[in-house]
Backbone bond lengths (Angstrom), bond angles and torsions (degrees), N, CA, C in turn:
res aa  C-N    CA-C-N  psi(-1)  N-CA   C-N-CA  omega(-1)  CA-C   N-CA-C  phi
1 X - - - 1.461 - - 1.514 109.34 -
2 X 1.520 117.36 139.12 1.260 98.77 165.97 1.279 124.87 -99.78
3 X 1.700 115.65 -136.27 1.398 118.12 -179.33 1.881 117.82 -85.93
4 X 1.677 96.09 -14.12 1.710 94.47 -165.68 1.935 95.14 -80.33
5 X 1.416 95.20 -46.35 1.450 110.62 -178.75 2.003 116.58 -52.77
6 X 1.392 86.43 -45.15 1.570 85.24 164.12 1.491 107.55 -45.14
7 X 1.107 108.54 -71.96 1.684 135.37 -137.49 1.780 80.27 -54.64
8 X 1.432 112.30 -52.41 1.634 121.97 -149.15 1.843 89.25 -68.24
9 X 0.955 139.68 -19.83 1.163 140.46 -159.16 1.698 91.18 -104.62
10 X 0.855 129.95 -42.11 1.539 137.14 -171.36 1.494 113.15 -68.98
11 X 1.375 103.64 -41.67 1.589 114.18 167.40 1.666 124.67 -68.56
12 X 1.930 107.92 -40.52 1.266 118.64 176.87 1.564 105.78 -70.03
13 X 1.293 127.11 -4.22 1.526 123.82 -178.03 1.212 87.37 -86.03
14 X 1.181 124.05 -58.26 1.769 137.47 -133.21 1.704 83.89 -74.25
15 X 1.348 130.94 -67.39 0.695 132.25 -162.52 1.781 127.84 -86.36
16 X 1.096 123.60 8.67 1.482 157.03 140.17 1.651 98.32 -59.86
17 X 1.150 118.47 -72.85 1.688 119.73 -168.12 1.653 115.20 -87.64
18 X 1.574 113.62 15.78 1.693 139.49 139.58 1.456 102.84 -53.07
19 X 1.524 97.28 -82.72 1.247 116.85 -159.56 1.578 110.32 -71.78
20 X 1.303 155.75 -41.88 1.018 146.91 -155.67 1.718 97.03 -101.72
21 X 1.536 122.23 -46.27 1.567 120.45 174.48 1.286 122.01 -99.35
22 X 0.957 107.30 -6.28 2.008 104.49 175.37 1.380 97.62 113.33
23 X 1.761 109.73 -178.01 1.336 149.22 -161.85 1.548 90.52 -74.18
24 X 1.742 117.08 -86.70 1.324 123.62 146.49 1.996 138.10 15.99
25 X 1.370 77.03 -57.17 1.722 73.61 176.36 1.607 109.81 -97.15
26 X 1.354 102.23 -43.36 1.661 103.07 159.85 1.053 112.81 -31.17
27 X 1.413 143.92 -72.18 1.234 139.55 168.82 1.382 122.34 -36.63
28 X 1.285 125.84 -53.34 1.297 132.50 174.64 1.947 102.69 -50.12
29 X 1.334 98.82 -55.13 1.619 103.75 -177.05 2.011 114.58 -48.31
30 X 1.516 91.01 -60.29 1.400 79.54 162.50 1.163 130.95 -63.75
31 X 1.106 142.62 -55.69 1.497 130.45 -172.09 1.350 101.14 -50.18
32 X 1.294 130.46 -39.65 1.649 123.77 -173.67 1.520 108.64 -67.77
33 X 1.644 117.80 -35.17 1.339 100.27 -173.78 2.308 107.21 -82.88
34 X 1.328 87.69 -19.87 1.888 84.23 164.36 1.340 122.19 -75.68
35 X 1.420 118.50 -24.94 1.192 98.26 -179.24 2.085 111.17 -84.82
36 X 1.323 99.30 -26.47 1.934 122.34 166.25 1.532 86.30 -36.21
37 X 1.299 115.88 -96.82 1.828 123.22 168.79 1.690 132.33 -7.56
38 X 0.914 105.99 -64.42 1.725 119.86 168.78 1.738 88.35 -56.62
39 X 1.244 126.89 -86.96 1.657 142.18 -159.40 1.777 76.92 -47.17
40 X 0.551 127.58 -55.93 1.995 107.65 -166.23 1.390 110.48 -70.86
41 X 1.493 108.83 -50.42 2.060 95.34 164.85 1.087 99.72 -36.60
42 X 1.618 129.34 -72.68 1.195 119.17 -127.40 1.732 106.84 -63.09
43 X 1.711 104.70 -32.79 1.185 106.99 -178.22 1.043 133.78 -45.96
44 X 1.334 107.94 -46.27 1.687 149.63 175.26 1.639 137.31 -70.22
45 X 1.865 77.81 -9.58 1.817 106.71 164.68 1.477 104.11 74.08
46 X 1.490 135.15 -2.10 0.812 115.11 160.64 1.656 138.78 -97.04
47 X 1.310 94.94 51.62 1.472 104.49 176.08 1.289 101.23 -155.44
48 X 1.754 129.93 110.59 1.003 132.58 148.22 1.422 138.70 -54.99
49 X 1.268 105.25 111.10 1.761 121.72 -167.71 1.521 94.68 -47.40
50 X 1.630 104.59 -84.14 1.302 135.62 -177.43 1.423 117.62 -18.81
51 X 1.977 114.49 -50.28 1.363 101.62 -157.89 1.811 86.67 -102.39
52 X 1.592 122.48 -4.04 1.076 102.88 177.56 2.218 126.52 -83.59
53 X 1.642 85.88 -19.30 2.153 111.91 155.75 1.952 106.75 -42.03
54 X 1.852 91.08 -58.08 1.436 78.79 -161.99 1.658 93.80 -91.69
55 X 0.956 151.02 87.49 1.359 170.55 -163.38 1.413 118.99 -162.48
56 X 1.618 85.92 -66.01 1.893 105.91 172.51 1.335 98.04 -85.20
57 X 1.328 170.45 -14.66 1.364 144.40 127.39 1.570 119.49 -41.82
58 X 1.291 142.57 -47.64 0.726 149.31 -175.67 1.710 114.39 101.11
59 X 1.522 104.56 42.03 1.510 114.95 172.95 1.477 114.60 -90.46
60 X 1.117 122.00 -24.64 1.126 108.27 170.24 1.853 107.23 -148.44
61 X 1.061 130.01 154.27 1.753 150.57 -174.17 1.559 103.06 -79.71
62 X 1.000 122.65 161.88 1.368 136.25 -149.99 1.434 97.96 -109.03
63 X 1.797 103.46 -31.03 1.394 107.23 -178.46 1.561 127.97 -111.33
C-alpha cells in the first residue's frame, strides 16, 4: 500500500465516525490515530525523540 491509499483510508475512517458518532468522537479518533503515527516513527527510528525535546524547549532552531 502506499502513502495516497493510506491517507484515502485514514480520511474514510475519520469521516465515517463524523457522520455516524459525531464531531466529538472524530476528534477523539484523530488524536488516537496521531498519536498511533508518532508511536510508529518512533518505533521505526524515524523520529528523533531527543532532538525533537530540545526543539520544544527551545535548545536548539530547526534551522
Amino acid at each position: 500500500m502506499n502513502a495516497s491509499m493510506i491517507g484515502a483510508a485514514a480520511g474514510a475512517a475519520l469521516a465515517l465516525t463524523w457522520v455516524v458518532l459525531g464531531f466529538w468522537a472524530f476528534v477523539l479518533v484523530a488524536v488516537a490515530m496521531l498519536v498511533g503515527a508518532v508511536i510508529g516513527r518512533i518505533v521505526d527510528g524515524r523520529l528523533d525523540v531527543r532532538a525533537l525535546t530540545d526543539v520544544i524547549r527551545g535548545r536548539r532552531s530547526s534551522s
